[in-house]
PyMOL commands that place a pseudoatom at each C-alpha (Angstrom):
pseudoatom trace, name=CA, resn=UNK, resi=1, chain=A, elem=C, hetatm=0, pos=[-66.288, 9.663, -95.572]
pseudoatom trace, name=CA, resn=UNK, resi=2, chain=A, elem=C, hetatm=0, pos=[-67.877, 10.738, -92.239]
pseudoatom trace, name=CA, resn=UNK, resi=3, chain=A, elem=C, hetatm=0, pos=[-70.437, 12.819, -91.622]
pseudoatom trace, name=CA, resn=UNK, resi=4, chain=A, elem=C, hetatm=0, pos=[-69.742, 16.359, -91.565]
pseudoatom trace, name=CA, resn=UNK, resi=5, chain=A, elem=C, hetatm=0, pos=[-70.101, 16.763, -87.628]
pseudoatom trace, name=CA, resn=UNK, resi=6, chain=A, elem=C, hetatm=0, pos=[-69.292, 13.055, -86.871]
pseudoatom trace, name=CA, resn=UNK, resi=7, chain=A, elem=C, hetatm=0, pos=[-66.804, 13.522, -83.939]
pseudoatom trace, name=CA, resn=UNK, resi=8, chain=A, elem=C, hetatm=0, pos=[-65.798, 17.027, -84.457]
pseudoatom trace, name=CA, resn=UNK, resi=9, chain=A, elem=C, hetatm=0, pos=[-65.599, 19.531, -82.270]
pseudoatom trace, name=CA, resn=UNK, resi=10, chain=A, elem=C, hetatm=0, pos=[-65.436, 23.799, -81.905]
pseudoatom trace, name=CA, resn=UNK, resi=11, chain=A, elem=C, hetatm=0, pos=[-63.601, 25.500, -78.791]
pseudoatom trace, name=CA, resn=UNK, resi=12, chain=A, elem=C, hetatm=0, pos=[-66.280, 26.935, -76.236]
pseudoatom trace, name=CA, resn=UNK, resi=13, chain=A, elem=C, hetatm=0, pos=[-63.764, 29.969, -77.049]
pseudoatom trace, name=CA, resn=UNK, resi=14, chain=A, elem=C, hetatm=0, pos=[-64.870, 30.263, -80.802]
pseudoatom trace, name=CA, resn=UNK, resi=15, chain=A, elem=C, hetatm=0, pos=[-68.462, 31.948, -79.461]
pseudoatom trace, name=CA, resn=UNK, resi=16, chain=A, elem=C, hetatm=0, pos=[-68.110, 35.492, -80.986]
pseudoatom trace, name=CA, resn=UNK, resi=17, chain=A, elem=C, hetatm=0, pos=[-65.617, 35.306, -84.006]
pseudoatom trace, name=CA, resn=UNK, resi=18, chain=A, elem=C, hetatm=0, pos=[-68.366, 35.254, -86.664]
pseudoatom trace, name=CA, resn=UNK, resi=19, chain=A, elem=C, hetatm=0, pos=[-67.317, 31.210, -86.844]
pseudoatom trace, name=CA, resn=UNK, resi=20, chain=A, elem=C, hetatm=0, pos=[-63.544, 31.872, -87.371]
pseudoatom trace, name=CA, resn=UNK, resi=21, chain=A, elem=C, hetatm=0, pos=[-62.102, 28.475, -86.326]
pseudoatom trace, name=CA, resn=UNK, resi=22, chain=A, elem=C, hetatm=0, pos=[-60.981, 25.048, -86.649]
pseudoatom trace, name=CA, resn=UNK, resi=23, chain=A, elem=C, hetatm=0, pos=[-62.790, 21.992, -85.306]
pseudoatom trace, name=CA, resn=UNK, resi=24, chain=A, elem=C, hetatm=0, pos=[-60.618, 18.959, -83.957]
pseudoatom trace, name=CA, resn=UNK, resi=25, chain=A, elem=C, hetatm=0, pos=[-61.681, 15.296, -84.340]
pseudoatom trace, name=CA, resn=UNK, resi=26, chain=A, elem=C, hetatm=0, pos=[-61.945, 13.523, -80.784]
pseudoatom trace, name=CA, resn=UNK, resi=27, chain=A, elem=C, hetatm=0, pos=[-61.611, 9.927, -82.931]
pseudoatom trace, name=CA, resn=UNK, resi=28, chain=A, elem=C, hetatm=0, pos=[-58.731, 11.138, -85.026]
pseudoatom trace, name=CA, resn=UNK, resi=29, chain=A, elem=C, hetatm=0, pos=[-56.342, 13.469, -82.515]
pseudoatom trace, name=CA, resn=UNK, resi=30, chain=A, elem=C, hetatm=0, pos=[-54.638, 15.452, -84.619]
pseudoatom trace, name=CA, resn=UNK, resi=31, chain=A, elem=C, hetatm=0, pos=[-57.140, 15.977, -87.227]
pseudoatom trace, name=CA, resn=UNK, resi=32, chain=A, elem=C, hetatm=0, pos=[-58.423, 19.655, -87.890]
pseudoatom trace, name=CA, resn=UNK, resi=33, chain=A, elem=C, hetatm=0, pos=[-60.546, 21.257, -90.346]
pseudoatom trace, name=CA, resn=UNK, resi=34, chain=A, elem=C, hetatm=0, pos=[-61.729, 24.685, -91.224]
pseudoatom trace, name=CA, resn=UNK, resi=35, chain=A, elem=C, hetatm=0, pos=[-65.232, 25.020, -89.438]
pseudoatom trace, name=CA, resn=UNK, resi=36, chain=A, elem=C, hetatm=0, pos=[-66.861, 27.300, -92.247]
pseudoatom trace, name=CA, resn=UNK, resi=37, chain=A, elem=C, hetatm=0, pos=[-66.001, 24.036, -94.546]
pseudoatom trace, name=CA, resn=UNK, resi=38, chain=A, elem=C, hetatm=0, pos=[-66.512, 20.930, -93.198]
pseudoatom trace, name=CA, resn=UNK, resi=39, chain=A, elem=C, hetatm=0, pos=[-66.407, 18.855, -96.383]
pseudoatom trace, name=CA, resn=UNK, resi=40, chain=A, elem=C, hetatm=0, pos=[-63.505, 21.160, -97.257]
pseudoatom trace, name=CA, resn=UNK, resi=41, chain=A, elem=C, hetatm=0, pos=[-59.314, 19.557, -96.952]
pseudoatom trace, name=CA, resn=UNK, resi=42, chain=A, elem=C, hetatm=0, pos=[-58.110, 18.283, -93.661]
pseudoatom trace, name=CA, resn=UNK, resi=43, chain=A, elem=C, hetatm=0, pos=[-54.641, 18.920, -91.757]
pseudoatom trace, name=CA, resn=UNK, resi=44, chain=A, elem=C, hetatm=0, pos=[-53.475, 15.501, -90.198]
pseudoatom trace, name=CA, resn=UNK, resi=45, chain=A, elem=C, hetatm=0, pos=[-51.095, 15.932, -87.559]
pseudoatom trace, name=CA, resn=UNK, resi=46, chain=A, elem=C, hetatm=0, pos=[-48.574, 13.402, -86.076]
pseudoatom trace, name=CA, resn=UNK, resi=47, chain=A, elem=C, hetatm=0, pos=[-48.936, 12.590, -82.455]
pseudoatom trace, name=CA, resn=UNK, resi=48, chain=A, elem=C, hetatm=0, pos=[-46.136, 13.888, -81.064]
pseudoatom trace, name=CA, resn=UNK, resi=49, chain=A, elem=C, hetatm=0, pos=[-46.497, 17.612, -83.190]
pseudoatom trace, name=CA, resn=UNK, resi=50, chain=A, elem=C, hetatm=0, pos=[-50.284, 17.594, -82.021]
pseudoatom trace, name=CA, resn=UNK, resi=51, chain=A, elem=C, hetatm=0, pos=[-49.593, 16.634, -78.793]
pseudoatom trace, name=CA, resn=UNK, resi=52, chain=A, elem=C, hetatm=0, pos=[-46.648, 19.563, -78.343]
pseudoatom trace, name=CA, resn=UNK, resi=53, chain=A, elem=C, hetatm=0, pos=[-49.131, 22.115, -80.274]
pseudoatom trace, name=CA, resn=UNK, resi=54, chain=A, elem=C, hetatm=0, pos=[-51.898, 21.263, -77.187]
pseudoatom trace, name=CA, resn=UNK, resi=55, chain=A, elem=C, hetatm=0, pos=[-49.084, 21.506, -74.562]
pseudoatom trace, name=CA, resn=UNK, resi=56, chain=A, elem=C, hetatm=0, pos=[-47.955, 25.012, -76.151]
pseudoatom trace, name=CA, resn=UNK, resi=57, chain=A, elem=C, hetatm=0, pos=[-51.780, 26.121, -75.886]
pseudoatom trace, name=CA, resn=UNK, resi=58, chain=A, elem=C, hetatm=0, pos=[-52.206, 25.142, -72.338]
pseudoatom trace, name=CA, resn=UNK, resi=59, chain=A, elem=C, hetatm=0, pos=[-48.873, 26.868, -71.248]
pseudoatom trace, name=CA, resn=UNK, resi=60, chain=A, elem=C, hetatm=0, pos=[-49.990, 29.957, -73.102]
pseudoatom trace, name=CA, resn=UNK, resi=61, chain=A, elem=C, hetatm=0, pos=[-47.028, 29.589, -75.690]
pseudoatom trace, name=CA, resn=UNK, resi=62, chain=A, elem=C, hetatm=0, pos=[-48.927, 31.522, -78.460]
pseudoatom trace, name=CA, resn=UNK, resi=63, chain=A, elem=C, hetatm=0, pos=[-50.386, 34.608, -77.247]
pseudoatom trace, name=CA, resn=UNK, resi=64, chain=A, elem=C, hetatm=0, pos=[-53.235, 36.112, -78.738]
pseudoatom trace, name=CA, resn=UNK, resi=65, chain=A, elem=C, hetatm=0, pos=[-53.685, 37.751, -82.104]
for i in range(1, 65): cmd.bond("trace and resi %d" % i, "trace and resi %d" % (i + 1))
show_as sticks, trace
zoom trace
């Protein structure tokens, strides 16, 4: 198993949510985990899901909650 910050990453937008996130895997796209658990369960996503998920973010698709 990797280390727990091996390749992961946080949005620059996560600053002030009291660490209320996921983190993405650069290595493995498609690959998120809960940032408050890092040894916790991961979500794997297929390529073409993760890649329309990122192309719904950057058009805005999802509003905010």
């Amino acid at each position: 198993m990797p280390t727990a910050n091996e390749n992961w990453r946080k949005s620059s937008h996560s600053g002030g949510n009291n660490g209320d996130c996921i983190e993405v895997n650069d290595a493995r796209p498609g690959t998120v985990r809960d940032s408050k658990d890092p040894h916790g369960p991961q979500l794997h996503f297929a390529p073409d899901a993760w890649a329309a998920f990122i192309a719904g973010i950057k058009q805005d698709r999802f509003g905010q909650a």
